[in-house]
C-alpha positions as CSV (number, residue, x, y, z in Angstrom):
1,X,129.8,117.7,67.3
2,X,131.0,114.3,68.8
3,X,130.8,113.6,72.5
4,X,134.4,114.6,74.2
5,X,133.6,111.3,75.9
6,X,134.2,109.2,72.5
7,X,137.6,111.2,71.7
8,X,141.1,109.2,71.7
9,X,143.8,110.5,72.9
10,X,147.1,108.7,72.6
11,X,150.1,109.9,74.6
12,X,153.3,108.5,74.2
13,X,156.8,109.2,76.0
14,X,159.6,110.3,74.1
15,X,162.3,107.8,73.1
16,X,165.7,107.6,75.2
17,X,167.5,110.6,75.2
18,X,171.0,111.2,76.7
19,X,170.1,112.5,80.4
20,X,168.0,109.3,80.7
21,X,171.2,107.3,80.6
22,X,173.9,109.2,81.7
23,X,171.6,110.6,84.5
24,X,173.5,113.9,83.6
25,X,170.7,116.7,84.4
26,X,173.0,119.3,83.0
27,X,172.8,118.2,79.3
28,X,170.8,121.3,77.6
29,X,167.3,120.8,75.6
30,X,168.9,116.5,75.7
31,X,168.7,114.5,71.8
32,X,168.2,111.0,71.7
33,X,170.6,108.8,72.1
34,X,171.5,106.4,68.9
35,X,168.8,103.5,71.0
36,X,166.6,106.5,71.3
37,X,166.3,106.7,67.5
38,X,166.0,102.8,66.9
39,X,163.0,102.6,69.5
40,X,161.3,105.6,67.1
41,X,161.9,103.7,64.4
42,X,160.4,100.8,66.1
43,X,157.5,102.9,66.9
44,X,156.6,103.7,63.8
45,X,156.7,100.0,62.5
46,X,154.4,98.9,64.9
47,X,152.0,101.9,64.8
48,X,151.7,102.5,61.3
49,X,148.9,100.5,60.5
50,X,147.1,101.5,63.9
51,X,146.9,104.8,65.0
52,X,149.1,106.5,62.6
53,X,146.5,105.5,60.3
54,X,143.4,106.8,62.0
55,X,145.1,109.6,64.1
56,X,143.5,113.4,62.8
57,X,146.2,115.7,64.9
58,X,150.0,115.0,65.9
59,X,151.3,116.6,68.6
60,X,154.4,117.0,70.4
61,X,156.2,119.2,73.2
62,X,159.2,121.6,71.1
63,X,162.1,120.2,72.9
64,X,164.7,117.8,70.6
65,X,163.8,114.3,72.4
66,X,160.4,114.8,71.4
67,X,160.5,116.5,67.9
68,X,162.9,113.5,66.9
69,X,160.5,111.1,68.5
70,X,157.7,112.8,66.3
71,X,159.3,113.1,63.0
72,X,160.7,109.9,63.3
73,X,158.4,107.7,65.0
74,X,155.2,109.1,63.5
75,X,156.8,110.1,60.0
76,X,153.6,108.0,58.6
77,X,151.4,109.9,60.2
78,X,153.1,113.1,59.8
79,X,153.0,112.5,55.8
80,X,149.7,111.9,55.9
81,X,148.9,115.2,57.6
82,X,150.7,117.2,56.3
83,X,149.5,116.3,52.7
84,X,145.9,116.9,53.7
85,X,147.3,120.7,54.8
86,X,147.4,120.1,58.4
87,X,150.7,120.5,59.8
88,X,152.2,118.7,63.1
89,X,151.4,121.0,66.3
90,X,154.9,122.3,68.4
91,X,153.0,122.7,71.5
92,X,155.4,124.9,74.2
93,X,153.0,123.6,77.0
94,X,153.7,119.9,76.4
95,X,157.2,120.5,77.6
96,X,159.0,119.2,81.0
97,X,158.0,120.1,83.8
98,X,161.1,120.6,85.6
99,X,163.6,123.6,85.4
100,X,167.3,121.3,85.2
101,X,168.8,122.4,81.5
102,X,168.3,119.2,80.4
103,X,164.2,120.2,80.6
104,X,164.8,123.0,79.6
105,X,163.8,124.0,75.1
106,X,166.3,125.9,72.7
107,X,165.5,128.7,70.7
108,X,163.1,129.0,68.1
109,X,165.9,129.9,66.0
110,X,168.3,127.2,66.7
111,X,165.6,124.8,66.5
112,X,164.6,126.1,62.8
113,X,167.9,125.6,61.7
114,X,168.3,121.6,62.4
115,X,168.2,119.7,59.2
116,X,166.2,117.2,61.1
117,X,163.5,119.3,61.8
118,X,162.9,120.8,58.5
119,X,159.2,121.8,57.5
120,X,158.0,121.9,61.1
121,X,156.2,125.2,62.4
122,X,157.7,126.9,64.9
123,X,155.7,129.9,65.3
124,X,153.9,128.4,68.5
125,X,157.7,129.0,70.6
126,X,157.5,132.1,71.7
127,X,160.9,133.8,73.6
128,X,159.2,133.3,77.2
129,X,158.7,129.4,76.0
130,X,162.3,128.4,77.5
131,X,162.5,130.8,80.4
132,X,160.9,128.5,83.1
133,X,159.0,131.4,84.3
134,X,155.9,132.6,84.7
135,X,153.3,130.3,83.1
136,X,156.2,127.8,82.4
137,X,157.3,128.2,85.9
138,X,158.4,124.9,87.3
139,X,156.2,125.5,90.1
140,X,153.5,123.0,91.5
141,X,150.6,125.8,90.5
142,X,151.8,126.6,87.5
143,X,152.7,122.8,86.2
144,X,149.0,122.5,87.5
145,X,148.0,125.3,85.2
146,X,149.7,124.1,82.7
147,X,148.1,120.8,82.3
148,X,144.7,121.8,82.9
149,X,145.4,124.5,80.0
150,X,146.6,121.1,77.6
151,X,143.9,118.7,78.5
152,X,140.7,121.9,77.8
153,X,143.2,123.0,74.6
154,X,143.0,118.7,73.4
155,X,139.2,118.4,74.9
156,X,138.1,122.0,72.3
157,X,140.2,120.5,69.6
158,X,137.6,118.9,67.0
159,X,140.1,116.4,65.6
160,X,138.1,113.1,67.6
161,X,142.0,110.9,67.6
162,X,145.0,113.2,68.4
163,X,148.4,111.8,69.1
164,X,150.5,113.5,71.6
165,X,154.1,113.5,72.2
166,X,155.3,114.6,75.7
167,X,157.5,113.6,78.6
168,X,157.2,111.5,81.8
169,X,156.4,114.0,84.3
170,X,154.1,116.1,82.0
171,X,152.6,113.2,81.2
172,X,152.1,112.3,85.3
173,X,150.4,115.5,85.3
174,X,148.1,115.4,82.3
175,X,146.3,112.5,83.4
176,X,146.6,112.5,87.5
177,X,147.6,116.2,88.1
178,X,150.1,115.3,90.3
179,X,154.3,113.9,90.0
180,X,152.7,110.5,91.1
181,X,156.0,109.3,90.0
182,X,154.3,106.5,88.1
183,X,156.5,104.7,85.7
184,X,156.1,105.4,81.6
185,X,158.5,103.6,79.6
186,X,160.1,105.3,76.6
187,X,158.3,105.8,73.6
188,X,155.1,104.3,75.7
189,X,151.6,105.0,74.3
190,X,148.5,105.1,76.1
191,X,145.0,105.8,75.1
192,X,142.8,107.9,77.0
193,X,139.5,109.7,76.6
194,X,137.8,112.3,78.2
195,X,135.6,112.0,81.5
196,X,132.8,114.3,80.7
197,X,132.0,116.7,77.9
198,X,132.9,120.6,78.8
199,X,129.0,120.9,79.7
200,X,129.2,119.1,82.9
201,X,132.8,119.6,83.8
202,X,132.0,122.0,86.4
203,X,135.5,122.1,87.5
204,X,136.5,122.8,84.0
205,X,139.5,120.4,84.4
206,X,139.4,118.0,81.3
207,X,140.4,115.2,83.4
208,X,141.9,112.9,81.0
209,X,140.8,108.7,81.7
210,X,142.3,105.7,80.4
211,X,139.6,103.7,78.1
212,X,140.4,100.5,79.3
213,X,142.1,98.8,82.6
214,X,145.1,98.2,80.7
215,X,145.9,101.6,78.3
216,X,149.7,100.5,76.9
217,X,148.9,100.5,72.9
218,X,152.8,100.4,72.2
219,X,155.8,100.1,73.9
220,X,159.4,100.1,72.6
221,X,161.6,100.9,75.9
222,X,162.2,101.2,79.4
223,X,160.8,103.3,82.2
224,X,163.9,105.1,82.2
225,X,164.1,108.2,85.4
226,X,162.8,111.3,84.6
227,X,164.7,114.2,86.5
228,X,162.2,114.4,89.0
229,X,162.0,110.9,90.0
230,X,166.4,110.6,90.4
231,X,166.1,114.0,92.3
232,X,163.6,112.2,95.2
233,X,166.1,109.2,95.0
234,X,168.2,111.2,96.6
């Protein structure tokens, strides 16, 4: 088995969706907006002959800014996948951090039914997935929790170049384990590997690191404000 240390991990911010522009935190489980879908679009022309051609495992958090990004930004690699039998990943732990409604998932059910989504596997969201309790608590500890549980979960996987699909502040979290309110563009991508193999992690927190000074593989918007970061404008 390969080194965890020699692993890619590409994480990429959703495209624009409609609370990024409107700023309207009350918009349940937000879509993109129609820019949203033309920087996807744009994604997957400049990724397709990069890492949607090398990438092993997609991704993505189950709420609608990110399945959209997914199916259409990485459609390539999504074809690909799925024709060797290995499905795209709905991950219920990849989802915002926050507790506003427009962080907050829809049903399993409603989601099944979308023609967009069509064909992807659902059986990961279970009914706790959108309660914002618990384990998906919008608490500091259990965000914490939460992205040490994604980073070991990615670290196990044996697929050696996963893409991941996620939002701004999960994505803070994943690779500093704090809201360092850094900025990550829309439909950004960044490449990280692993700091040390689950051997000598003696903390056991699959700390993510970029592989080079500058990480950005793709970028096709702006660093439009995440909930978080417009609530401690205030």
């Amino acid at each position: 088995m390969m080194s965890a240390t020699s692993k890619r991990i590409y994480l990429t911010r959703h495209a624009e969706a409609e609370h990024n522009v409107t700023e309207d935190w009350t918009i349940r489980d937000a879509p993109l907006t129609f820019r949203g879908r033309q920087q996807a679009a744009a994604l997957n022309q400049s990724t397709k002959g990069t890492i949607q051609a090398s990438a092993e495992l997609l991704v993505t958090s189950g709420l609608r800014r990110t399945l959209s990004t997914t199916v259409i930004g990485y459609s390539g690699l999504r074809k690909r996948l799925e024709t060797n039998g290995k499905p795209v990943v709905v991950l219920p732990q990849l989802q915002e951090v926050n507790d506003l409604p427009c962080d907050t998932g829809s049903s399993r059910e409603d989601l099944a039914v979308d023609p967009e989504f069509a064909g992807l596997d659902f059986s990961t969201l279970t009914p706790d997935w959108t309660s914002k309790a618990g384990f998906y608590a919008a608490t500091e500890a259990a965000i914490r929790e939460r992205a040490r549980w994604v980073r070991r979960w990615l670290r196990a996987r044996p697929e050696q170049r996963i893409v991941v699909v996620s939002h701004g502040d999960c994505l803070r979290y994943l690779t500093t384990g704090r809201n360092t309110h850094e900025p990550w563009a829309n439909v950004e991508v960044r490449e990280y590997t692993f700091a040390a193999d689950e051997a000598e992690d003696a903390e056991g927190e699959a700390w993510l690191v970029p592989v080079r000074a500058e990480p950005e593989v793709a970028r096709e918007g702006e660093p439009e404000p995440t909930s978080s970061e417009a609530a401690a404008a205030l």
